[in-house]
C-alpha positions as CSV (number, residue, x, y, z in Angstrom):
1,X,0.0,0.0,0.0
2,X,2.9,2.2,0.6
3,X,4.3,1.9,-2.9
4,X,0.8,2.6,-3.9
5,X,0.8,5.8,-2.1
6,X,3.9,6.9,-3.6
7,X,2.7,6.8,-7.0
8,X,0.3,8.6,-6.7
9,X,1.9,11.4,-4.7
10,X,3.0,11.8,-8.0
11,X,0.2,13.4,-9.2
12,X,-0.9,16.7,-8.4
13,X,-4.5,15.2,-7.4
14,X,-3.3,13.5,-5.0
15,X,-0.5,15.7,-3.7
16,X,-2.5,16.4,-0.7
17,X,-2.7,12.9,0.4
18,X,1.1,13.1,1.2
């Protein structure tokens, strides 16, 4: 799930999640 999270911190969309 972590790796999971890191993609998408990638994107702007879910820059916030981070």
């Amino acid at each position: 799930m972590e790796i999971l999270i890191k993609k998408f911190c990638s994107t702007i969309y879910v820059y916030y999640f981070c």
